[in-house]
N, C-alpha and C positions, 0 to 999 in steps of 0.2 A: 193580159198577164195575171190581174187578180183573179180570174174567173179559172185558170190554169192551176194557179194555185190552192184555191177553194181546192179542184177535182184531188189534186195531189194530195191534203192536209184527211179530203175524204176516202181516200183507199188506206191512209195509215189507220183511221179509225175502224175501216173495217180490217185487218192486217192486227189492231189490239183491242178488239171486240171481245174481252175475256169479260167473263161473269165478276159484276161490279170491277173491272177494270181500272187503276187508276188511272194508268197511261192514256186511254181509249177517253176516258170522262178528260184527263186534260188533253188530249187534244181537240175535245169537240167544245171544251170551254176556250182553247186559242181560236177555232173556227168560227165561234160566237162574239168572241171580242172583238176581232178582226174587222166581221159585219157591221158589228154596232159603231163601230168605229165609223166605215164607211156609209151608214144611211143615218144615223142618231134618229132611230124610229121613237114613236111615242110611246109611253108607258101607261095604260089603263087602270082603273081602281081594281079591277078584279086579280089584276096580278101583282099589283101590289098585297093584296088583302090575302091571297094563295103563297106569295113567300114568304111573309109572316107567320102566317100556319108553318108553314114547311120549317121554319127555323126554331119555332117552340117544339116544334113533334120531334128535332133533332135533340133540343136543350134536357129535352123529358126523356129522351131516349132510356131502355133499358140496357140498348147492345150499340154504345157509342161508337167504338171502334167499328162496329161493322154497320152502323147507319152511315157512317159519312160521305160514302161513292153514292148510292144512291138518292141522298137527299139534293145534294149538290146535282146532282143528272137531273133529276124533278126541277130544282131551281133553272137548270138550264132551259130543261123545256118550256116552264111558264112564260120567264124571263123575252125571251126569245122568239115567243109563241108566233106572233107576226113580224120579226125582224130580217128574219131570214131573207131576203126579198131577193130572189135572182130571175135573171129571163128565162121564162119556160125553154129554150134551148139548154140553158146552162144545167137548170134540172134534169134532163131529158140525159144531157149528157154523163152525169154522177149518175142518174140512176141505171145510167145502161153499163158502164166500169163497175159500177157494183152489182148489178147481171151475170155481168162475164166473170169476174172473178168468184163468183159465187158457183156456179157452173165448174169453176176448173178446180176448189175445192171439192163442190158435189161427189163431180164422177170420182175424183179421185179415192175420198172417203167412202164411197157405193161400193167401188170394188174391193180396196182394203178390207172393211170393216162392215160394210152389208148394209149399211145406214149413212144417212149426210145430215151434215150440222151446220158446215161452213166454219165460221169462224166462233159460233157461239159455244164455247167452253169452258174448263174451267183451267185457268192455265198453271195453279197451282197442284190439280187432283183432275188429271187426265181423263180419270176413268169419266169425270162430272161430265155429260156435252148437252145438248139442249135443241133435240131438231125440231121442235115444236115451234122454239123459237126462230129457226131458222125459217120455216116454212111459214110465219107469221109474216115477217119481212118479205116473203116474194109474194104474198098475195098483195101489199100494199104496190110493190112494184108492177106486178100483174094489171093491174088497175092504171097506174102512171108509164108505164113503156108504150110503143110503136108494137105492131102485129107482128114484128120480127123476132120481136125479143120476149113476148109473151112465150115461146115457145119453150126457151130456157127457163124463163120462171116457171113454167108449169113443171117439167121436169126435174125443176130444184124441191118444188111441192112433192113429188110423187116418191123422188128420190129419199125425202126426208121421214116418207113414211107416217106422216101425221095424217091419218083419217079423215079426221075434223077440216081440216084445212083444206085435203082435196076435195073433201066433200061440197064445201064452200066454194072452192074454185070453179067445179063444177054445175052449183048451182049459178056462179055468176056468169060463166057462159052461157049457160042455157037465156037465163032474164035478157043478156044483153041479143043475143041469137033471134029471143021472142019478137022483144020490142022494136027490132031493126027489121028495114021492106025487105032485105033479100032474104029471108029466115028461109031455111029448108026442110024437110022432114028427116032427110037425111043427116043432115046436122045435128039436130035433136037425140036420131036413136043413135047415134059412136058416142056422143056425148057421155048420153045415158048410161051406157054401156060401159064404157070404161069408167062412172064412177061406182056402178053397181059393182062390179068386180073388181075393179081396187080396193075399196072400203071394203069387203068382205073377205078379200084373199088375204092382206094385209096381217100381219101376224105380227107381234110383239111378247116380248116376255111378260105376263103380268105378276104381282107379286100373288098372286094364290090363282088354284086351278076354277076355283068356284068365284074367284071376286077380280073384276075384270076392269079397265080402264076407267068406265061409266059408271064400274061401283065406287069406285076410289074417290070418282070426283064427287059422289053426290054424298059422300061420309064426311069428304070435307065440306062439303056447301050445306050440310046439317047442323053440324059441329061449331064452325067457325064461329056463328053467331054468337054462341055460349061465352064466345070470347070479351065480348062487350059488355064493359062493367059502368057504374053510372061513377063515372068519376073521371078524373082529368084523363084517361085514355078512351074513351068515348069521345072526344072534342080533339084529343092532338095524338092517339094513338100510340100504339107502345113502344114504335122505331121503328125506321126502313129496316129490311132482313132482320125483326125481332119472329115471325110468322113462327119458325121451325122448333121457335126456344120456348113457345108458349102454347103450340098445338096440343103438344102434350097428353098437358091438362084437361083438357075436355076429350082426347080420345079415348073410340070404344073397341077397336080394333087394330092386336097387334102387328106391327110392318107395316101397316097404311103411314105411312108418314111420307109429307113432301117439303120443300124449301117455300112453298108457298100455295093458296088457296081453289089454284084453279081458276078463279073467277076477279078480274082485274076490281069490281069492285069491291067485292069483300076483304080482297088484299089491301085496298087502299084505305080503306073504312077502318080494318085492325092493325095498321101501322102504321098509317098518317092522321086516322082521324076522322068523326063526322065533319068537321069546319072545313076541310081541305078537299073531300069528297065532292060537296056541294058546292063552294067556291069554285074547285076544277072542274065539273061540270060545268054549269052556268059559265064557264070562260070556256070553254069547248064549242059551247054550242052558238054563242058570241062568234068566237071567230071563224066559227064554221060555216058562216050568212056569207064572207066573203070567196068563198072558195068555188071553181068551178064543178061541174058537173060530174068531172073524169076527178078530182081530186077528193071531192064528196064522198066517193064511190069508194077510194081506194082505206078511206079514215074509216066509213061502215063495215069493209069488209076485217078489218083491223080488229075492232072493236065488237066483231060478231064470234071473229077467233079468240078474242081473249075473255069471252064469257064463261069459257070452256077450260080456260087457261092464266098464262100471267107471262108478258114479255116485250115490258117496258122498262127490264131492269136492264137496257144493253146499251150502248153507245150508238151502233152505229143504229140499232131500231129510234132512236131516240135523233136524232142528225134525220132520217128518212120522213120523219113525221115530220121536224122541220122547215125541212125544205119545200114537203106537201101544203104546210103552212102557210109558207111566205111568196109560194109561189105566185099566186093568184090573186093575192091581197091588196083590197083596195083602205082606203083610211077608214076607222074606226070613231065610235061617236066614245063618249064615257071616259075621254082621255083625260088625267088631269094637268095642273099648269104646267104652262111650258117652259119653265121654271128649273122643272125636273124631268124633262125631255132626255137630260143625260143620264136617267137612272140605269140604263141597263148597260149601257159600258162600267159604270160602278160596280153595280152587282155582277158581272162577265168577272169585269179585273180582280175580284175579289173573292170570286171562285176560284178560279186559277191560283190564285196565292194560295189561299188555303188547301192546295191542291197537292202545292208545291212544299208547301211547310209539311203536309204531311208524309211526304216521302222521308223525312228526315226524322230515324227512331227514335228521337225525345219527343216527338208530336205523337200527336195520338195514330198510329198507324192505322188504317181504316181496313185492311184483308186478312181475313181471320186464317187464312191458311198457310198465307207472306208470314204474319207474326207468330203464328206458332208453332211451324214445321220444325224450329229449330230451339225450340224450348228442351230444356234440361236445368232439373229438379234443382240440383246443387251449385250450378252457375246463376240459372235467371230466376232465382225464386224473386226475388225485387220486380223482375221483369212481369212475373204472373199475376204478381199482386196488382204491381197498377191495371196490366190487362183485366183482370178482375174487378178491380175497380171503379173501370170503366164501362166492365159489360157487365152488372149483378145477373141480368137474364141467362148466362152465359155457366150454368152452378157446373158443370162436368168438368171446367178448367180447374177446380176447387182441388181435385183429387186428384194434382198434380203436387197439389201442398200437402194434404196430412188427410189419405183414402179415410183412416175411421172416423177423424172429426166430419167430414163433408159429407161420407156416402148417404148418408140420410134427406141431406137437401139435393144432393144428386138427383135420388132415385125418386121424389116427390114431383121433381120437375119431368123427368122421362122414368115413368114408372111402369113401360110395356119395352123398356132396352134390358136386354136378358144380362149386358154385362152387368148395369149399374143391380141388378134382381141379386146375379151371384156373389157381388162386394159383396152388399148390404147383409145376406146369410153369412160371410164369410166371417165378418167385422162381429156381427149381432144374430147367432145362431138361434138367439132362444123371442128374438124378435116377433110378434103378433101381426101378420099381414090382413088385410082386409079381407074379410071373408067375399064377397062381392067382385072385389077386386079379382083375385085368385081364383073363384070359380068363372069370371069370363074369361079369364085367361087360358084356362085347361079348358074347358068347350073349344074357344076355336081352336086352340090347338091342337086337338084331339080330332077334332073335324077337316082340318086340315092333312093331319099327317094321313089320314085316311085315305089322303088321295096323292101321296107320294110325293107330295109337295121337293118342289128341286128348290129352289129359292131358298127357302131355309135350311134344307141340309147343305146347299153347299159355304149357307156363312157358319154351319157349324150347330146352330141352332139347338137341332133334335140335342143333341148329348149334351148340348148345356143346359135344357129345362131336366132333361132326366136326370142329372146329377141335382139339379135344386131342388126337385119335390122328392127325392128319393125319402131324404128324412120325414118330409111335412105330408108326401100321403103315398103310400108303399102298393095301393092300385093303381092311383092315375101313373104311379112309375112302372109299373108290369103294362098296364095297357100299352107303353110304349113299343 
């Protein structure tokens, strides 16, 4: 009956798999309590010494309101890391319900929309969905199902349209095909073949006609470093989901912007922290001695897709690693006394309050799309302020209070957003822009429009740089 339960608690999680989800985080923090309750596993120094980190990196936070789902999700996984402990059937069985429902989202979202996500979206801002993410999750599954059900996962992969991922899936075929006595020759070239021509035919919109997926990510895997300064965010990072509020700053090209780094380490490096990086680590690969063969495999191929990417901010991806976790897990050395054996029902029940408190608007609401969809200037200016004063990283909510006092700190922090460009002329006409600044801006743009760039014309783009440099240079405004 608990094991019935467990399956049930895990289809809601996938069911509110929304981007930083509260719902989705508590109920994978009720799924977590539940367990620790029934095995009261051990707690090791590393995870104790990794929730610590995690809880300064929230305290230090610059974007508190929107750190607290994810911090809390990271506390779960540590927390829990080998608690999770079910009979490899039970696992088998969660992970085939969330196979199939993943499948019967798929196809559905393939024909609507052209593309599959599942459930990973953003449930406030529709248009947000995340099939990167989705296709991350069926490679771990790919790895953890029966040869029945590999088949949907690959199709949830193909469907979702991530390159990378079926590329991976592909090459894990082939390795396991190699190293197995019945390998074929024939196996090999359909293999090959369909990853050849998937990965090539595959098409996606990219944000310019010259600058393509692979260039995006390697701008951000340039840049990102720049971001590491030698002071307390070197050691506990600038906050979960602080990435987008502080990229900014060091970018060199405009509309390259992402919610995160591409690369799970450098994400976790610049908003949790060198100390948490290293700590999670070194507890990764701890408790990675105990795990079988087939579940090794499914953490590697995890981990080979999120180098490329970043798609550990989700619930039910977060429950899935879990599970891989505790599946196969035999006892641990490095445990402390047993004393505090009950540490992780503590920290479970105390997620989940905090969870719970915050759903309730005098707490600090933690979803930045929840708390502000319904902001209005002359009711919630009170409301803006604390949100503000929770989140400093956050300066574009500023300019809901007083556009000319702000738009200056606005536009310093996103200084390639063409709105915060026209404030700032609007407010401050006879304002000195960075010479530097201003001429990378008209190259690529200029370089861009050349090639009829749709992306930008269709947010509008073209006509609002040509109204802004009309006054500041009357060629780069004819070149248009």
């Amino acid at each position: 009956m608990f094991n019935l339960f467990l399956i049930l608690l895990s289809s809601l999680v996938f069911i509110f798999n929304s981007y930083y989800s509260t719902y989705g985080v508590l109920l994978l923090g009720m799924v977590c309590t539940l367990q620790s309750f029934k095995k009261q596993g051990q707690f090791n120094i590393l995870q104790l010494l990794a929730s610590i980190t995690l809880v300064f990196a929230y305290i230090l936070s610059g974007v508190k309101s929107l750190s607290l789902e994810p911090t809390i999700l990271l506390m779960l996984l540590v927390v829990n890391i080998s608690q999770l402990k079910l009979k490899p059937q039970v696992v088998q069985q969660i992970s085939a319900s969330i196979t199939i429902l993943s499948l019967i989202f798929a196809v559905f979202q393939f024909v609507s929309q052209d593309i599959a996500y599942g459930s990973f979206i953003n449930i406030y801002d529709t248009k947000q969905i995340f099939p990167n993410a989705f296709a991350s999750l069926n490679l771990i599954l790919l790895a953890i199902n029966s040869k029945q059900l590999r088949v949907a996962n690959l199709l949830n992969i193909f469907l979702s349209k991530s390159r990378f991922a079926i590329a991976i899936s592909m090459m894990y075929l082939l390795y396991e095909s190699i190293t197995k006595r019945g390998f074929k020759l024939r196996y090999l070239t359909v293999v090959s073949l369909i990853a050849v021509l998937s990965v090539f035919s595959i098409s996606k919109t990219n944000q310019s006609t010259e600058f393509n997926s692979i260039d995006q990510r390697m701008e951000h895997w340039i840049n990102t470093p720049k971001l590491l300064k030698l002071d307390h965010t070197l050691l506990f990072g600038y906050g979960p989901h602080s990435f987008e509020y502080i990229y900014q700053t060091v970018q060199r090209i405009p509309e390259n912007q992402a919610p995160h780094s591409h690369n799970i380490v450098l994400n976790l490096l610049v908003e949790n922290g060198m100390l948490f990086v290293i700590i999670f680590g070194l507890l990764l690969i701890k408790q990675s001695r105990g795990l079988n063969s087939k579940y090794k495999t499914a953490l590697v191929l995890f981990l080979i897709h999120n180098l490329v990417d970043l798609n550990i901010q989700f619930p039910l991806t977060v429950l899935v690693l879990l599970l891989l976790f505790g599946a196969s897990q035999t006892d641990h050395k490095y445990t402390l006394h047993r004393s505090i054996k009950h540490l992780p029902i503590a920290l479970n029940l105390l997620s989940v309050s905090i969870l719970v408190l915050s759903l309730n608007n005098n707490f600090v609401v933690s979803h930045k799309d929840q708390l502000l969809r319904d902001f209005n200037t002359s009711k919630n200016a009170k409301l803006i302020e604390t949100y503000i004063k929770q989140n400093p990283l956050d300066k574009n909510q500023l300019l809901k209070l007083d556009e000319k006092k702000y738009i200056k700190d606005a536009f310093l922090q996103k200084p390639f957003d063409v709105t915060n460009l026209e404030l700032l002329l609007k407010h401050y006409p006879k304002i000195s822009l960075n010479k530097k600044w201003i001429d990378n801006y008209k190259n690529w743009y200029l370089s861009h429009s050349k090639q009829n760039l749709n992306y930008i014309h269709e947010k509008g783009t073209v006509k609002k740089i040509r109204n802004i440099f009309k006054d500041l240079d009357p060629e780069f405004s004819d070149s248009l």
